[in-house]
Structures are given as C-alpha cells and as structure tokens.
LUMSE-171911 format. One line per field, with one value per residue: x, y, z of N, C-alpha, C in turn. Coordinates in Angstrom, 3 decimals. Atoms other than C-alpha are relative to their C-alpha. Layout:
neast <- (X/...)
nnorth <- (Y/...)
nup <- (Z/...)
caeast <- (X/...)
canorth <- (Y/...)
caup <- (Z/...)
ceast <- (X/...)
cnorth <- (Y/...)
cup <- (Z/...)
END
This chain:
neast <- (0.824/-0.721/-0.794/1.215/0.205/-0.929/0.050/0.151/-1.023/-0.953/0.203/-0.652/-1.129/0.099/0.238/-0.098/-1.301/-0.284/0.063/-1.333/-0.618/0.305/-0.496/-1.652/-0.677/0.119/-0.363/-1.465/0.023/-0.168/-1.507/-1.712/-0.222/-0.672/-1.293/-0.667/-0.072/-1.254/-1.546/-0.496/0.146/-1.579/-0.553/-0.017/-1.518/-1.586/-0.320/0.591/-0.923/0.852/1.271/0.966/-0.294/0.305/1.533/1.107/-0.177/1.042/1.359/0.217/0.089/0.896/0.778/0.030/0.391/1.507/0.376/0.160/0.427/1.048/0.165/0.988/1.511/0.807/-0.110/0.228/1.523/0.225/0.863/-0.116/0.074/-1.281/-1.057/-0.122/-0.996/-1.423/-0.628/0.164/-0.765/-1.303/0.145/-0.760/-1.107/-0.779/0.135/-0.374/-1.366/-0.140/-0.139/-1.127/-0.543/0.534/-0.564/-1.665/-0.275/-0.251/1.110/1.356/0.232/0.549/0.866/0.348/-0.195/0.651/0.951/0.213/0.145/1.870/1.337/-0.144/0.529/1.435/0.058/-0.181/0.722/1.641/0.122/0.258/1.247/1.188/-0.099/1.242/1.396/0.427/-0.392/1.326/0.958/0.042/0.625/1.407/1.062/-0.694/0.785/1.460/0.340/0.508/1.065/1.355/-0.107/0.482/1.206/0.675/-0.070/1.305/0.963/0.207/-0.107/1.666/1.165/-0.596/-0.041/-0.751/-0.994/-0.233/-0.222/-1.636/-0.940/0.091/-0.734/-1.822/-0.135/0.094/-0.517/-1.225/-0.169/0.146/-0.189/0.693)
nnorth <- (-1.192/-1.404/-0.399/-0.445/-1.425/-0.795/0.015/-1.736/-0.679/0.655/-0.804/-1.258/0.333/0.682/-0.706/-0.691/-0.213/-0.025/-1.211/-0.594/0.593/-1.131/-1.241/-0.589/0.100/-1.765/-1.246/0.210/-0.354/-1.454/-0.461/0.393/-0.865/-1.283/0.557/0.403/-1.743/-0.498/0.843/-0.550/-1.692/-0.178/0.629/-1.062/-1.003/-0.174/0.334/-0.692/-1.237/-1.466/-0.528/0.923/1.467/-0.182/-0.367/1.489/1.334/-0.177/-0.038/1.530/0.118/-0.521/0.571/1.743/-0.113/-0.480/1.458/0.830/-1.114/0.052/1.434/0.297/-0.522/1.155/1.687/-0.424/-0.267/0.841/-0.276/-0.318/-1.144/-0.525/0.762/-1.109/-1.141/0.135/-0.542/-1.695/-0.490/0.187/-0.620/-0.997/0.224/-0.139/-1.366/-1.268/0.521/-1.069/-1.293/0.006/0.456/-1.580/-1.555/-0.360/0.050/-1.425/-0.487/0.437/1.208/-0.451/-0.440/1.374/1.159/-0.259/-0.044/1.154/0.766/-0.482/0.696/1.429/-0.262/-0.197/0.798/0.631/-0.705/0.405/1.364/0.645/-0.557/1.024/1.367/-0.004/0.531/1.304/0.517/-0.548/1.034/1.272/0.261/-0.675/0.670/1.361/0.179/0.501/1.340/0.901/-0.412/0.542/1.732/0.113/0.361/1.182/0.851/-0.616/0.135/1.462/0.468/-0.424/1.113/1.007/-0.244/0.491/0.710/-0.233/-1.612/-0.517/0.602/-0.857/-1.341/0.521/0.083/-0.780/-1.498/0.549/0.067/-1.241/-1.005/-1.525)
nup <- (0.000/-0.291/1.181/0.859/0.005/0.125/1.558/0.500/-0.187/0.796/1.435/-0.173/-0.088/1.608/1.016/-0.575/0.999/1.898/0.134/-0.272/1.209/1.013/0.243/0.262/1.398/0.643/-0.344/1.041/1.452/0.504/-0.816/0.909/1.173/-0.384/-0.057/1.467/0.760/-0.284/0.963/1.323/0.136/-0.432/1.323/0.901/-0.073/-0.074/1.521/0.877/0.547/0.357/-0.541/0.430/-0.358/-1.498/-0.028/0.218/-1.033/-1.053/0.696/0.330/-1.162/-0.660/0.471/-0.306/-1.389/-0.335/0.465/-1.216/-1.118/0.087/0.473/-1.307/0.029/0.408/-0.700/-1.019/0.336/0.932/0.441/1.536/0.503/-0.628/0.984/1.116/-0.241/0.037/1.541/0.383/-0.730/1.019/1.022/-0.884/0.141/1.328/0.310/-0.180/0.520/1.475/-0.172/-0.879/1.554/0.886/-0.438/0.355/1.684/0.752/0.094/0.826/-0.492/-0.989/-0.249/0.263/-1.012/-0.408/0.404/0.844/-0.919/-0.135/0.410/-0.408/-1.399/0.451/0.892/-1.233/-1.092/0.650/-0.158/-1.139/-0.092/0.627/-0.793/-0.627/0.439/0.452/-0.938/-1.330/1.052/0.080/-1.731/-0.011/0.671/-0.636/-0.995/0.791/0.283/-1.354/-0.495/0.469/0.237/-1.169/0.157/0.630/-0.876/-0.741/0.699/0.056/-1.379/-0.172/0.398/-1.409/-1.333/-1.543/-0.194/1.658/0.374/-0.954/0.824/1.065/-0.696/-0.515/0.953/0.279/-0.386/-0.365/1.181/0.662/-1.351/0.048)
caeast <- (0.000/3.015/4.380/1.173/0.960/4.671/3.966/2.421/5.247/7.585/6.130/6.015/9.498/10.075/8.313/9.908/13.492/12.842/11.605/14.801/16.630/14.986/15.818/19.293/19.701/18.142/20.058/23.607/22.655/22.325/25.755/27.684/26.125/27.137/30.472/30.705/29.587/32.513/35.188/34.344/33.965/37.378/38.547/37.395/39.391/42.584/42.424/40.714/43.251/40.364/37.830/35.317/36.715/36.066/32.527/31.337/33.022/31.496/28.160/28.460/29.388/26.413/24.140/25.243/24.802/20.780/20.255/21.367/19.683/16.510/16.572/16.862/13.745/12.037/13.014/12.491/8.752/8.199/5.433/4.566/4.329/7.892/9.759/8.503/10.118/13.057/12.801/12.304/15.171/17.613/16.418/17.234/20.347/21.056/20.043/22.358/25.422/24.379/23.876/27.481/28.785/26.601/28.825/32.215/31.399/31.933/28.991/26.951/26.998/26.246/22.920/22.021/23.163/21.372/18.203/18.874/19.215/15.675/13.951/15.756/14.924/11.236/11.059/12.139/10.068/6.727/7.569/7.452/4.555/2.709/3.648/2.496/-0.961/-1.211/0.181/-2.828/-5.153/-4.360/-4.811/-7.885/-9.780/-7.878/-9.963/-13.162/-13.269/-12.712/-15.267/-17.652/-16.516/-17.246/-20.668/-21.681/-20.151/-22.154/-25.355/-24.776/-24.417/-27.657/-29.558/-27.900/-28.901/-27.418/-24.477/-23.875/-23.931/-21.378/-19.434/-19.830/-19.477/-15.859/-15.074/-16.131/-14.303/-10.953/-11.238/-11.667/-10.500/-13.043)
canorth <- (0.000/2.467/1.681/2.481/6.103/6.756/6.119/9.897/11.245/9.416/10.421/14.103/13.689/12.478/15.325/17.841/16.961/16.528/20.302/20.970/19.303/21.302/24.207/23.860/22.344/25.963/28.095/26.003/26.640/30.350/30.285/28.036/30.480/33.452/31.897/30.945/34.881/35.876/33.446/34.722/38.532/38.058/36.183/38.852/41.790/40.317/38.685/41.076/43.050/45.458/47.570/45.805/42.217/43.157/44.250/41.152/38.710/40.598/40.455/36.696/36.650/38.430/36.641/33.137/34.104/35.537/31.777/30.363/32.218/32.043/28.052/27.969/29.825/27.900/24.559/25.930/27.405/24.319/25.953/26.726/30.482/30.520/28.046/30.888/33.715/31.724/31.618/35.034/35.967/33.773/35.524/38.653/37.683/36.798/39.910/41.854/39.386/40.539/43.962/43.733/42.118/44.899/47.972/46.463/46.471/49.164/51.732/50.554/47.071/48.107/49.228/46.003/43.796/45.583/45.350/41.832/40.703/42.983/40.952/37.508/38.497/39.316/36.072/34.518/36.460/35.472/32.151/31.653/33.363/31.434/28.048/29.160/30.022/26.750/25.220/27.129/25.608/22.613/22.289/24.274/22.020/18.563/19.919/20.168/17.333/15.752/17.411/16.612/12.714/13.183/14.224/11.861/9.542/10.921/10.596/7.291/6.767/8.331/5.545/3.017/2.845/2.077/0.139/0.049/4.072/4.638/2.359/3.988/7.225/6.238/5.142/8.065/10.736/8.211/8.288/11.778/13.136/16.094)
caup <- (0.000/1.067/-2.423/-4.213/-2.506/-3.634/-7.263/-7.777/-6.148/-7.892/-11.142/-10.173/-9.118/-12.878/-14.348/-12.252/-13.603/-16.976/-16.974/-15.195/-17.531/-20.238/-18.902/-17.790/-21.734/-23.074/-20.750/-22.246/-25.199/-24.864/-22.655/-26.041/-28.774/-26.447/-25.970/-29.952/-30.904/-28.559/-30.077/-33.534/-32.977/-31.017/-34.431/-36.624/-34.777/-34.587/-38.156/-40.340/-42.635/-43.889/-42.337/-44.785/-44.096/-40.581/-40.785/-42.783/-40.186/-37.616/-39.418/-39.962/-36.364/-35.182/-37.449/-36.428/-32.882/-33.288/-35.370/-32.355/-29.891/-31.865/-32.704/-28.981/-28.449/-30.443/-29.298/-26.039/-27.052/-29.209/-31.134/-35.005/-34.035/-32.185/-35.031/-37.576/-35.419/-35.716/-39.523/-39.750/-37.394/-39.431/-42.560/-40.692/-39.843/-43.423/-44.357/-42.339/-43.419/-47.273/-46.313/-44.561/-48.158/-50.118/-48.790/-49.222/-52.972/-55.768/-55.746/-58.371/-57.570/-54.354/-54.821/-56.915/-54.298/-51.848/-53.781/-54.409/-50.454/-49.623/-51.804/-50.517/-46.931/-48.497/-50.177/-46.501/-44.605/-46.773/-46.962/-43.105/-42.584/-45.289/-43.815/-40.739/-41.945/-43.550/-40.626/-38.354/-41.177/-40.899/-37.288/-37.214/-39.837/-37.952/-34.886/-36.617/-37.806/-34.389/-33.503/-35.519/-35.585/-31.941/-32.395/-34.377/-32.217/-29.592/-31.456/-31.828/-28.343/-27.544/-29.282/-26.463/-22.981/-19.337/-19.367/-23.030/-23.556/-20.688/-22.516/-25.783/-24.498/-22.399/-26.032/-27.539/-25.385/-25.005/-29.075/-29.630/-26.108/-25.895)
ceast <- (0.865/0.185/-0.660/-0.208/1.259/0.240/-0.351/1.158/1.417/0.125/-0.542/1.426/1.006/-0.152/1.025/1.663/-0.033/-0.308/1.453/0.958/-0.014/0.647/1.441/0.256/-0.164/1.535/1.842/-0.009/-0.083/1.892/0.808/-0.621/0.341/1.837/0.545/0.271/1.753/1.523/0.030/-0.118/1.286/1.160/-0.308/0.601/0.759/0.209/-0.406/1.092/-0.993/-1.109/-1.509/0.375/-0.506/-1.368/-0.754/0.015/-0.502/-1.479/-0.097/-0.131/-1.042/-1.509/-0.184/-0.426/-1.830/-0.550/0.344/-0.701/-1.308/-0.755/-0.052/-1.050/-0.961/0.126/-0.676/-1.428/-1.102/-1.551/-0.043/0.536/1.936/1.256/-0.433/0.645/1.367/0.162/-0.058/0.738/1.186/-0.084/0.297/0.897/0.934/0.057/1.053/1.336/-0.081/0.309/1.868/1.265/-0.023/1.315/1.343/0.058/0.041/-1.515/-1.110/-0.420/-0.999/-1.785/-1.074/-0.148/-0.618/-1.451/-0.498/0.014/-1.209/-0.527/0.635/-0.401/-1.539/-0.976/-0.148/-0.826/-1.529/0.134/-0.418/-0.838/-1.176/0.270/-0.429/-1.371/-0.741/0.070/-1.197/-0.855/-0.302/-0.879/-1.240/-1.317/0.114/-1.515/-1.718/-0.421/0.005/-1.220/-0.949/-0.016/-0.479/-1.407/-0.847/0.103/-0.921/-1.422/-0.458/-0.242/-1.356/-1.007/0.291/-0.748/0.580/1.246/1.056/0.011/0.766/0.847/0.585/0.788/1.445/0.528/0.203/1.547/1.542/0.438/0.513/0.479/-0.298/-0.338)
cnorth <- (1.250/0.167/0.697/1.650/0.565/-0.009/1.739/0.393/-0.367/0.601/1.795/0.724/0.182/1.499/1.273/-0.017/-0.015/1.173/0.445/-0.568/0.723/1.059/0.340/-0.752/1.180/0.973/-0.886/-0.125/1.489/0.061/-0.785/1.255/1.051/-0.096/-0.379/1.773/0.600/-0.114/0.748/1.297/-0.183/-0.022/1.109/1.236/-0.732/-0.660/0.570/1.106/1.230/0.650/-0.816/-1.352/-0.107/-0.299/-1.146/-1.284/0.932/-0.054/-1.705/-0.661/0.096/-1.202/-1.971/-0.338/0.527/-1.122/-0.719/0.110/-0.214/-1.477/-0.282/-0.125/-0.710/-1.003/-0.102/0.047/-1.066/0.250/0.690/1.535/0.657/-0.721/0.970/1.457/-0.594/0.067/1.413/0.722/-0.180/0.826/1.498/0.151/0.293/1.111/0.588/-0.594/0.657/1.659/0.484/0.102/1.101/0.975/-0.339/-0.078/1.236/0.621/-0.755/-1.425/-0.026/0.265/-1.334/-0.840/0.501/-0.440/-1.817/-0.952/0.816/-1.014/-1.796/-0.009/0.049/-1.115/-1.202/-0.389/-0.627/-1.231/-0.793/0.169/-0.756/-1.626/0.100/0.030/-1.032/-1.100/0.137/-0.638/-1.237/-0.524/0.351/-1.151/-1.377/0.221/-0.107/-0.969/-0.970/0.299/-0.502/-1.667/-0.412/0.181/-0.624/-1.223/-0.153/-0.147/-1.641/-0.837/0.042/-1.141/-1.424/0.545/-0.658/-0.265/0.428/1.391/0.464/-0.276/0.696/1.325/0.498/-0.287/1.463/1.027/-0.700/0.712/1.153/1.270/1.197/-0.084)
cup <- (0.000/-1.728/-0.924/0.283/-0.322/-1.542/-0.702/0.765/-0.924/-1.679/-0.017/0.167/-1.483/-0.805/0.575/-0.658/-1.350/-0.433/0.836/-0.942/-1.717/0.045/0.362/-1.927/-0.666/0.795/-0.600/-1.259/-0.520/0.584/-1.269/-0.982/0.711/-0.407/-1.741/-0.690/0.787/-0.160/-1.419/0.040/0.156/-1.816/-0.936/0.517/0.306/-1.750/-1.164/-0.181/-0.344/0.742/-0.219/0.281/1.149/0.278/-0.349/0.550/1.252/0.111/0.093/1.941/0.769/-0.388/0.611/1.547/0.190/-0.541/1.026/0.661/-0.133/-0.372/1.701/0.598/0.040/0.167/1.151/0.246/-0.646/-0.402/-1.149/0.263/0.622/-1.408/-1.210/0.731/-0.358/-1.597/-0.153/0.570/-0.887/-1.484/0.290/-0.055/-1.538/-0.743/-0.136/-1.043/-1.715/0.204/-0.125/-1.464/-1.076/-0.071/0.096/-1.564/-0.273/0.170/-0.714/-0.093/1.388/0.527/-0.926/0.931/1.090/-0.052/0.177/1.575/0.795/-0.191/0.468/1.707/-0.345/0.108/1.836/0.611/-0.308/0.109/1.419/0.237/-0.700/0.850/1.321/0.014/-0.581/0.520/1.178/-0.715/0.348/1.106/0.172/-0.700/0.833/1.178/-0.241/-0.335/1.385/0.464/-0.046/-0.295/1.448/0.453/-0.023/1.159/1.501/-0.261/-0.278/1.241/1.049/-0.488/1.135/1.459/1.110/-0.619/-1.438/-0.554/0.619/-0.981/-1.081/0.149/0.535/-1.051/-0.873/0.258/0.007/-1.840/-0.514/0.563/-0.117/1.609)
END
C-alpha cells in the first residue's frame, strides 16, 4: 500500500526533472552560442586586414549568434508560431550578413546587391509566414473534424442505454479526447 501512494510522487518527481533538464539544456545553449559569438567577434578583430573584411566577419558573427539564440527559443517554445520567429530571425540575420557584403562592394553594384538581399529576406520572410498560416489551417480544420466525428459519435451513443452508452461514451471521449 506504502508503495502504491509513492507512485504519484515518484512520477512528479520524474516530471519535475525533466523540466529541469529542459531548462538547464536551453540556458547552455544560450551560454555556447554566447560563448561561440565571442570566439568569432574576437577572431574577426585580430584577423581582419580590412575595415570591410572586418565588418562582414562581424556580421556573420552576429548573425550566427541571433540563429542560435533564436533556434533555442524555439526549441524551447516548441510551437509553429515561435519556429517561424526563428525563420524570420535567421532571414534577418542573413540579411544583415548581405547587407554587410553589399557595402564592401563598388557603388553601383552596391545598390544592386542591396536590392537583391531585400527581396531575398522578403522572399524569406513570406515564406514563413505562409507556412504558418497553412500550418494554423491545418490544425484548425484537424480539430473540426474531431469534432464533428465526436458528435456523431455521440449521437450514436444516444440511441444506447445504461451500461452500453457509458461504454460507448468512455469510447467516444478516449477516441476523440473532448
């Protein structure tokens, strides 16, 4: 009998580290991409012969560190609307790294290549966004349909009585868990 009342504790116990566990794995995962951004910034001033060489390894730097940061997040958040901030962060990112690229070129290139990582950030940016909404879709119609399979099921259950409609019913809601 003792053992039987130490089973819920046991499995609270259980759940209680595996959320600690979670969260010390998030918080070393912000402490290695901190620790990686600060290895390669370091690496780009002392090895960068040009001003511009500089800038676009500090850009790459920066960028690789907000894709970390935000893949955390989202691992972390594990939810459609947090794994599309993270695309839309890394597309960001990539952004700036073009941008960074952009402005060590000749002028008139310059304003091409500019133009030309806008619209790939654009292109990014829409893409995540649509896959989420088709992603909320999905789900949305998925639940409807339980719904209404549950209904029915329901309906059916109604024509049963006593014993045999519990039944049903416990069936039902196990099936459809509403």
């Amino acid at each position: 009998m003792a053992l039987l009342a130490c089973i819920p504790l046991l499995a609270s116990a259980a759940a209680g580290a595996a959320g600690n566990d979670r969260r010390q794995q998030y918080r070393e995962s912000m402490e290695g991409a901190r620790a990686n951004y600060t290895a390669d910034a370091r690496h780009c001033r002392q090895d960068s012969d040009s001003r511009s060489a500089r800038a676009v390894c500090l850009a790459q730097a920066k960028a690789e560190h907000k894709k970390a940061t935000a893949e955390t997040v989202a691992h972390w958040r594990n939810t459609a609307q947090a794994r599309t901030d993270a695309r839309i962060a890394a597309a960001d990112a990539d952004h700036d790294v073009a941008r960074a690229r952009c402005k060590a070129g000749p002028g008139q290139a310059q304003a091409a290549c500019l133009r030309q990582a806008k619209a790939a950030r654009l292109a990014a940016t829409t893409d995540a966004r649509s896959d989420l909404r088709v992603t909320e879709s999905r789900n949305r119609d998925k639940e409807e349909r339980k719904k209404a399979y549950y209904r029915a099921a329901r309906e059916r259950c109604d024509a049963l009585a006593g014993a045999a409609k519990e039944a049903c019913m416990t069936l039902a809601r196990a099936q459809y868990s509403e």
